[in-house]
Backbone as CSV, one residue per row, in Angstrom:
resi,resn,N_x,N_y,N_z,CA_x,CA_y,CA_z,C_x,C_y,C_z
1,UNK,0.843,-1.188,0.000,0.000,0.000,0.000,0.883,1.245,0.000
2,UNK,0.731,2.569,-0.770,1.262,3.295,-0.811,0.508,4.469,-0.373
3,UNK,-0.071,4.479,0.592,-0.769,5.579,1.308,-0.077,6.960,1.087
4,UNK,0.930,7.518,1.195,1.539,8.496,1.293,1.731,8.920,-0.327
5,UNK,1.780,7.908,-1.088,2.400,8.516,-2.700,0.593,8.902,-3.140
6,UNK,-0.391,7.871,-2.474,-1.714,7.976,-3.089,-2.108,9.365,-2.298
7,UNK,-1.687,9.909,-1.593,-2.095,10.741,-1.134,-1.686,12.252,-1.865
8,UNK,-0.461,12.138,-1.613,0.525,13.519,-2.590,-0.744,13.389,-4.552
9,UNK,-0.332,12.302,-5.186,-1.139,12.514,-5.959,-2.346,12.843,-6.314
10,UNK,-3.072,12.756,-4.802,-4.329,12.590,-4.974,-4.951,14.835,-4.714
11,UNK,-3.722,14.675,-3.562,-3.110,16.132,-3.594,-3.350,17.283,-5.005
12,UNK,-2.125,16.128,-5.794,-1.834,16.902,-7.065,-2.756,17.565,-8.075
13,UNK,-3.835,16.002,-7.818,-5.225,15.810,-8.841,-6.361,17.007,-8.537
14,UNK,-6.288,17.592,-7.017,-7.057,18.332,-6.535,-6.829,19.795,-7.606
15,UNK,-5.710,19.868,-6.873,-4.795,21.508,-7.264,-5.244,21.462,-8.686
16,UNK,-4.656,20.481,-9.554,-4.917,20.246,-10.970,-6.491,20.712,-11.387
17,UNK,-6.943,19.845,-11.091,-8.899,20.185,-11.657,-9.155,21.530,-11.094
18,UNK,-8.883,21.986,-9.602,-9.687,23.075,-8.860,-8.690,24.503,-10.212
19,UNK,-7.744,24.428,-10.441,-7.236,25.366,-11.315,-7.852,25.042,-12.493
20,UNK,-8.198,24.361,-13.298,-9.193,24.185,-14.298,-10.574,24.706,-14.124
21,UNK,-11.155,24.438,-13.412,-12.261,24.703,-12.776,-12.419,26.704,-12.496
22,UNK,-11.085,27.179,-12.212,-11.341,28.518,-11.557,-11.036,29.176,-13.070
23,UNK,-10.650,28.493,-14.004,-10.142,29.009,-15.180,-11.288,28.757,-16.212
24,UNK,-12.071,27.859,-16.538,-13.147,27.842,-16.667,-14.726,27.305,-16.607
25,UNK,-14.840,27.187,-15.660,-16.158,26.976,-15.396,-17.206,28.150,-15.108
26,UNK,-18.257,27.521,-15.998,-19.366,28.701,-16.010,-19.822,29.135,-14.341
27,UNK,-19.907,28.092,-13.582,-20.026,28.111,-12.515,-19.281,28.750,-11.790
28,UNK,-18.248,28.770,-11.447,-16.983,29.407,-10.744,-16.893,31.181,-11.330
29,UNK,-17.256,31.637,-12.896,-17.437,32.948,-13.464,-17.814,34.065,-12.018
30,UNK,-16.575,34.642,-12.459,-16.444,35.713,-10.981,-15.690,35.534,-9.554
31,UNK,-15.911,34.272,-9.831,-15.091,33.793,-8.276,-13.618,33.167,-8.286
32,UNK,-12.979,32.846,-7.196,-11.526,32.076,-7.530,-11.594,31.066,-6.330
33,UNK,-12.054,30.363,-6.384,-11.929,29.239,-5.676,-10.366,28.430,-4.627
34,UNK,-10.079,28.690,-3.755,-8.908,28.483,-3.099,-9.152,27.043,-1.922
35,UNK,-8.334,26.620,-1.856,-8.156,25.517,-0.844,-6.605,25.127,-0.485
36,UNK,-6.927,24.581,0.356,-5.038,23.922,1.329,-5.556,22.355,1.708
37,UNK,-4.293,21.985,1.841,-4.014,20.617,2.003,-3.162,19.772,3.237
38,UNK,-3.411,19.774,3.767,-2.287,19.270,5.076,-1.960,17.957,4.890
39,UNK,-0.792,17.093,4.708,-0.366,15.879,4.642,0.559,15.240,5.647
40,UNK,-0.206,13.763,6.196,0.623,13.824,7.707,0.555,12.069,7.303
41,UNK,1.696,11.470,7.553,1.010,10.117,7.780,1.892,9.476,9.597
42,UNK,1.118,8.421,9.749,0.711,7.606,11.260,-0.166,7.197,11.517
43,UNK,-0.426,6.574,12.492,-1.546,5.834,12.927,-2.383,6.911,13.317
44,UNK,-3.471,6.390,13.137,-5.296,6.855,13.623,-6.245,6.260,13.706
45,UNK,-7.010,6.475,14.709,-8.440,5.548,14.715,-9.020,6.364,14.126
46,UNK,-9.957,4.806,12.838,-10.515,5.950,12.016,-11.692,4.558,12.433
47,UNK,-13.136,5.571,12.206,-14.581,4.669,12.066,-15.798,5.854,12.921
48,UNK,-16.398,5.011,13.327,-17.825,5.859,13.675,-16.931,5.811,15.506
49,UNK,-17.252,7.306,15.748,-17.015,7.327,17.088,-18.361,8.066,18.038
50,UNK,-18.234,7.520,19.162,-19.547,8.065,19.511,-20.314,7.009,20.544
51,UNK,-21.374,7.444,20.868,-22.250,6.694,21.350,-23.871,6.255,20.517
52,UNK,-24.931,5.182,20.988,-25.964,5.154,19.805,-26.834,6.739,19.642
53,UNK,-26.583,7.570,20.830,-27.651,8.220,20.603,-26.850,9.214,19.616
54,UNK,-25.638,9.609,19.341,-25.102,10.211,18.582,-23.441,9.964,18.285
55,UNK,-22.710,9.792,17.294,-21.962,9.394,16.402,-21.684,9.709,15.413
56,UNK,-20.457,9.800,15.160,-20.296,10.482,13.412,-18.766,9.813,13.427
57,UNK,-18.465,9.457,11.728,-17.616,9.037,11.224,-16.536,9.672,11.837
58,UNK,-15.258,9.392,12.000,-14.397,10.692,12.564,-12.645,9.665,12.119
59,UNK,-11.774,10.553,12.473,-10.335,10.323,12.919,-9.579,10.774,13.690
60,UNK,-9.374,10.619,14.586,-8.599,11.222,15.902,-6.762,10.097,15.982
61,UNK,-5.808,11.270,16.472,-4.739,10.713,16.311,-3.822,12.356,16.389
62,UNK,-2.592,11.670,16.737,-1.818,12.496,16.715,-0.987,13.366,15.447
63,UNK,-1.125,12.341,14.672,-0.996,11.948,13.290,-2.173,13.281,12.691
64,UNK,-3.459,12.784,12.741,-4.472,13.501,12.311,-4.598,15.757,13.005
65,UNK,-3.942,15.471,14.353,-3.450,16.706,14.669,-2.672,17.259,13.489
66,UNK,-1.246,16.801,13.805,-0.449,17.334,12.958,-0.985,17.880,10.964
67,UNK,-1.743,16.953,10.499,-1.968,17.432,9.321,-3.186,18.390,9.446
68,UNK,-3.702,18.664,10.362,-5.040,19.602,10.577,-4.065,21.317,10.521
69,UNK,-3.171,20.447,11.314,-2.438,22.034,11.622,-1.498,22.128,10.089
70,UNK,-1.052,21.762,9.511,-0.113,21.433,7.818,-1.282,22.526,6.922
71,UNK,-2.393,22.175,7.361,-3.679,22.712,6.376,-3.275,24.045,6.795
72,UNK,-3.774,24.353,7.768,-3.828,25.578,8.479,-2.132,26.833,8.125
73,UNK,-0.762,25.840,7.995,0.719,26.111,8.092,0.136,26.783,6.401
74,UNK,-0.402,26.172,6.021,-0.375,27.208,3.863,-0.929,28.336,4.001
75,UNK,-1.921,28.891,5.374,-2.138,30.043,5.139,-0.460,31.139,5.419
76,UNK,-0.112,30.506,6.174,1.114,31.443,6.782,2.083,31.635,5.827
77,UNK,2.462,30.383,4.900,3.728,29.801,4.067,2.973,30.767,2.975
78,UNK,1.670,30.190,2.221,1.162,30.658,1.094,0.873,29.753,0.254
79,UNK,1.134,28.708,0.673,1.462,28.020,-0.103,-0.133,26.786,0.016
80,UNK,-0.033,25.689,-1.029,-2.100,24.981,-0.801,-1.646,23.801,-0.830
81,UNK,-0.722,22.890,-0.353,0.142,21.523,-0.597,0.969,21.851,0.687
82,UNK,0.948,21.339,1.819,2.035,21.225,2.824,1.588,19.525,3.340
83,UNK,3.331,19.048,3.665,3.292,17.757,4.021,4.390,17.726,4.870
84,UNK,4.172,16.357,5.935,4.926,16.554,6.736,6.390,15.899,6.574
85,UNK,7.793,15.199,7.080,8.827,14.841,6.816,8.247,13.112,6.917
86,UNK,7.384,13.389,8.039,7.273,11.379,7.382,6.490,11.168,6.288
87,UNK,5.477,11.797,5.521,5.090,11.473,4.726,5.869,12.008,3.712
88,UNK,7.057,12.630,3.324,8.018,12.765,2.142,8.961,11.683,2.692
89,UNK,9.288,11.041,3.886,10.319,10.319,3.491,9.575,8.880,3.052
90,UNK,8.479,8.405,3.281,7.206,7.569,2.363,7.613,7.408,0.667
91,UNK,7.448,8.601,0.717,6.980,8.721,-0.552,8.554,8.664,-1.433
92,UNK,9.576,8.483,-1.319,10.751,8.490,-1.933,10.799,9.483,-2.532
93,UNK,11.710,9.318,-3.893,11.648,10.218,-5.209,10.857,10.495,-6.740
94,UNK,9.494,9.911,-5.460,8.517,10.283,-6.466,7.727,11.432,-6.787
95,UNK,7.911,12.572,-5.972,7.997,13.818,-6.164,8.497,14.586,-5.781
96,UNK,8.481,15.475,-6.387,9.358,17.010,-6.448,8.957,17.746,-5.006
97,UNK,9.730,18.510,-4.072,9.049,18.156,-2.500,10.274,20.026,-2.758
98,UNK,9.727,20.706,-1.717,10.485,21.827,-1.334,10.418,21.811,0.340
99,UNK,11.569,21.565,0.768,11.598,22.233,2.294,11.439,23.486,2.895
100,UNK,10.361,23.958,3.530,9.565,24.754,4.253,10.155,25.638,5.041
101,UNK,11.003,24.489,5.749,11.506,24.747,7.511,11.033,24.077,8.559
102,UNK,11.186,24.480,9.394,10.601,23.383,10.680,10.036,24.168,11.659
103,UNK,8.639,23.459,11.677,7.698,24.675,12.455,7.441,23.273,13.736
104,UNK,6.810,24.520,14.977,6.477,23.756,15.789,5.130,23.742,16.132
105,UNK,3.896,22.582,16.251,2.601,22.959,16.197,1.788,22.962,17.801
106,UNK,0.777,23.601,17.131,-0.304,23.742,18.983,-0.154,21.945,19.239
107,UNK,-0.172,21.540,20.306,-0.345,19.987,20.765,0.769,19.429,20.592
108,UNK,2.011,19.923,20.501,3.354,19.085,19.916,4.820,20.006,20.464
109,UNK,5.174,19.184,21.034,6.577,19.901,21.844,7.394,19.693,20.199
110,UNK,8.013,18.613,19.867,8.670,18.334,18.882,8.612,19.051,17.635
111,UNK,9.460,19.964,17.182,9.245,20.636,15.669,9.134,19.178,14.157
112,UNK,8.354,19.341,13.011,8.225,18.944,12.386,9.148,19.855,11.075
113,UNK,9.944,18.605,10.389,10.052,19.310,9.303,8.736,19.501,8.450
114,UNK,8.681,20.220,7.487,7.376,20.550,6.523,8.076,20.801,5.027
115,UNK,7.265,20.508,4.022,7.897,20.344,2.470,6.103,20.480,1.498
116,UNK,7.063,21.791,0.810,5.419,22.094,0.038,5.886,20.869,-1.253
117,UNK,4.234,20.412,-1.552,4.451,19.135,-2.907,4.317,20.751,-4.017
118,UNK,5.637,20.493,-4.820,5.372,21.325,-6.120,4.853,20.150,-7.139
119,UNK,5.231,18.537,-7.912,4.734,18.361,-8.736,5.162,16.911,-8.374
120,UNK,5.037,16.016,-9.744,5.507,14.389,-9.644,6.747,14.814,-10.128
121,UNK,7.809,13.916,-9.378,9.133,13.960,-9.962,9.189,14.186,-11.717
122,UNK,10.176,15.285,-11.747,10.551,15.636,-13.197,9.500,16.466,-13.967
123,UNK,8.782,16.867,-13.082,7.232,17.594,-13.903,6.943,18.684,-13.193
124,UNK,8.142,19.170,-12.561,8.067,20.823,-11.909,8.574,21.754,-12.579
125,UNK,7.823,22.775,-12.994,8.107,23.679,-13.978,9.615,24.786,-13.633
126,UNK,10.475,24.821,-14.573,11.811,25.790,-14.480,11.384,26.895,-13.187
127,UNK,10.518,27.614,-13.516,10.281,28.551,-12.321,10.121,28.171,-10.938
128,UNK,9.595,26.959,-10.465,9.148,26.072,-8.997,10.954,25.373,-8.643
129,UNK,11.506,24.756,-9.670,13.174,24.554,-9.846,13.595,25.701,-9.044
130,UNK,13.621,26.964,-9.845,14.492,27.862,-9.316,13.884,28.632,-7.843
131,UNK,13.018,28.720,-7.937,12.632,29.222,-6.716,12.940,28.073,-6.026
132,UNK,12.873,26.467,-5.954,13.501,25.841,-4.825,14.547,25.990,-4.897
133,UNK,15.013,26.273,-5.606,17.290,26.319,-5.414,17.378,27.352,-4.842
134,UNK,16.665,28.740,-4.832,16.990,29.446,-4.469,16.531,29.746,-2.675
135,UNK,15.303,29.245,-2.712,14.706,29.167,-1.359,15.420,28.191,-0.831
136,UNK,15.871,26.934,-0.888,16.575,26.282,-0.466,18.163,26.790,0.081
137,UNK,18.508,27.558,-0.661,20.598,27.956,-0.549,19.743,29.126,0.972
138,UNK,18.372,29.970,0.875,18.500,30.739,1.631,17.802,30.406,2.870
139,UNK,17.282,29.134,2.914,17.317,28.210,4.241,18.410,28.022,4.720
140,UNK,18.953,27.612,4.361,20.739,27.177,4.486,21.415,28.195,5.677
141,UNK,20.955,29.041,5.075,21.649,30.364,5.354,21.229,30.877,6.794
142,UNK,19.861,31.040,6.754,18.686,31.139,7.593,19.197,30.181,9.113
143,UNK,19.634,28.882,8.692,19.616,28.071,9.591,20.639,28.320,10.379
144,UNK,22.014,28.359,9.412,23.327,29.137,10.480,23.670,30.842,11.405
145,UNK,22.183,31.064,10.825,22.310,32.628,11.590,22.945,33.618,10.574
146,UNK,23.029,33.337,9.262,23.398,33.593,8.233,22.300,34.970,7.566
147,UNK,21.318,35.848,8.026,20.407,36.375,7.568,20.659,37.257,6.353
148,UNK,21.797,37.973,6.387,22.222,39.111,5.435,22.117,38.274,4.249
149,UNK,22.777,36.946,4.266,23.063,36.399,3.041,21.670,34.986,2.176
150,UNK,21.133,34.975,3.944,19.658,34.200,3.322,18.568,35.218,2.932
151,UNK,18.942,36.623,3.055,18.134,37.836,2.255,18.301,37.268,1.267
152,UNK,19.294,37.508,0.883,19.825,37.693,-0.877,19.519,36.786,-1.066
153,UNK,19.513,35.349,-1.062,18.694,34.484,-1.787,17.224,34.142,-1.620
154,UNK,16.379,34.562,-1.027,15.469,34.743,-0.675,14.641,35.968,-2.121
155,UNK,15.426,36.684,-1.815,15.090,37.758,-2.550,15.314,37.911,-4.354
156,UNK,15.833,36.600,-4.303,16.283,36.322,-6.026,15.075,35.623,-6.587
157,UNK,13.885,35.447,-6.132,13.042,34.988,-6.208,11.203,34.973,-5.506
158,UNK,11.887,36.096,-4.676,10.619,36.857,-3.692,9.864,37.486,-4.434
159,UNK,9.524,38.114,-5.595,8.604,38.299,-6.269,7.289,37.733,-6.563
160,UNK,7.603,36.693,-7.157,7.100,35.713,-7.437,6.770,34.528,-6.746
161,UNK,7.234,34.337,-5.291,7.472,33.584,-4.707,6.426,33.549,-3.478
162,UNK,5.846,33.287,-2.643,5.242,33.353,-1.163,5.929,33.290,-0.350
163,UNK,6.414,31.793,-0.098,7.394,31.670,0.733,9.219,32.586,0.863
164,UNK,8.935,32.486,-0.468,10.900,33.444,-0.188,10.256,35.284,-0.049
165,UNK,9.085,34.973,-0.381,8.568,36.501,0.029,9.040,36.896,1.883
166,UNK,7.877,36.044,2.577,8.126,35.509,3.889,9.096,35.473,4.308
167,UNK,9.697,34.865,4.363,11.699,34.294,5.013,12.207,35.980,4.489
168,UNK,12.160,36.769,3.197,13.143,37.505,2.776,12.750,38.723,4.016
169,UNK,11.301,38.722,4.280,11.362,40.091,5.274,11.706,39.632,6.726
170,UNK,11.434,38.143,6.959,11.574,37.957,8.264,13.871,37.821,8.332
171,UNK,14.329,37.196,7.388,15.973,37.714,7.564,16.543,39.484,7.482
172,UNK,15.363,39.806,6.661,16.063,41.020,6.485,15.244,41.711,8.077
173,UNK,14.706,41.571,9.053,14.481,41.541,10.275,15.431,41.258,11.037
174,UNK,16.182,40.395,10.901,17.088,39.301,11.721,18.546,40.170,11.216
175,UNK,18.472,40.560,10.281,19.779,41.158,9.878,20.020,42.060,10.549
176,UNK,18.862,42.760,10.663,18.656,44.419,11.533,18.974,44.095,13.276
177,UNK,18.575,43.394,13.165,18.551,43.118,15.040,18.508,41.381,14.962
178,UNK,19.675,41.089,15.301,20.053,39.679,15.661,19.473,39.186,16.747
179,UNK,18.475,37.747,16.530,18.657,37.548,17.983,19.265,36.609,18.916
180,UNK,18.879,36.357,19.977,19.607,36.009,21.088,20.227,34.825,20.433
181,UNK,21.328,34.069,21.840,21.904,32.673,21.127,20.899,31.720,21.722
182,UNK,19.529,31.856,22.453,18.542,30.821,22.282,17.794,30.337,20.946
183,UNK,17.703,31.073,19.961,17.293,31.376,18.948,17.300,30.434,18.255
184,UNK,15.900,29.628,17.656,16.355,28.798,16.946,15.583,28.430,15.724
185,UNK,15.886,27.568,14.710,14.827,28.312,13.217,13.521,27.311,13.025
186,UNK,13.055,27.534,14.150,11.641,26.634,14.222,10.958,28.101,14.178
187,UNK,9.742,27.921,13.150,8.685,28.932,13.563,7.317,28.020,14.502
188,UNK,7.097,28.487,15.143,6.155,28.189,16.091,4.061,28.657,15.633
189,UNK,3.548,27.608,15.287,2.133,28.264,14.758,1.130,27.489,15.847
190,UNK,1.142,29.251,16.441,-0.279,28.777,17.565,-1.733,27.915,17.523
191,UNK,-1.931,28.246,16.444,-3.574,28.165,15.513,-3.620,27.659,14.544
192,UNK,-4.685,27.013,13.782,-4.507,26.732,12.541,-4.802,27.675,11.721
């Protein structure tokens, strides 16, 4: 069973149609239709929970936390595809995966890495490429306390970008006023 690859694709298939759909459907005329995706895999009890006088299908799990909050992490990032590090290391090199950073969520001492799905391996467009090379060198950067220089790559691609939008004002912050040596490159998201 490939739960995690059926999932990213199933991901993909969403993004795919709902952009068809906002592009043309008579129905959709006027509107833009948006959604996010949170991807987590682990165990969960999944089935009818409840008692007879009331019950509803459900999934509860720690597992099921974490991707509630992944959904919630694309409003901040920008991004409508966030997944967590166990479900990219699942899924091998079957798709094209960008590292996020490592946030820490409501219900969870432990930071999670996070990785937006750009496409199926080999089917990410030159522009999603370069903005990960470039968002990537200015993680890098980001991570050693490096800010002046995870600007600049950040910013080779912040235009166009959400995420290197994000990171480029929060280093060029960090550049201005360093902080302490507790400091560390987990962002922390209270809420979903």
């Amino acid at each position: 069973r490939d739960h995690a690859g059926n999932a990213a694709r199933a991901a993909l298939g969403c993004r795919t149609r709902l952009d068809e759909l906002n592009k043309g459907s008579a129905a959709f005329r006027g509107y833009t239709v948006a959604h996010r995706m949170g991807l987590n895999s682990g165990a969960a009890l999944v089935g009818n929970i409840g008692s007879r006088r009331r019950f509803n299908y459900s999934v509860m799990s720690d597992a099921v936390n974490v991707a509630s909050r992944l959904e919630g992490a694309n409003k901040y990032y920008g991004t409508t595809i966030i997944a967590s590090e166990m479900t990219v290391a699942l899924t091998g090199s079957t798709f094209a995966w960008r590292e996020l950073g490592a946030i820490r969520v409501q219900g969870r001492a432990a930071p999670v890495k996070i990785y937006e799905l750009l496409a199926a391996a080999g089917q990410e467009t030159p522009q999603q490429a370069a903005s990960a090379a470039a968002y990537a060198e200015g993680l890098s950067y980001w991570r050693k306390r490096e800010f002046e220089a995870a600007a600049k790559c950040f910013a080779q691609v912040a235009g166009g970008d959400t995420p290197s939008t994000l990171f480029l004002s929060r280093a060029s912050v960090l550049a201005n006023d360093p902080p302490g040596p507790d400091w560390e490159p987990v962002n922390a998201l209270g809420g979903k």
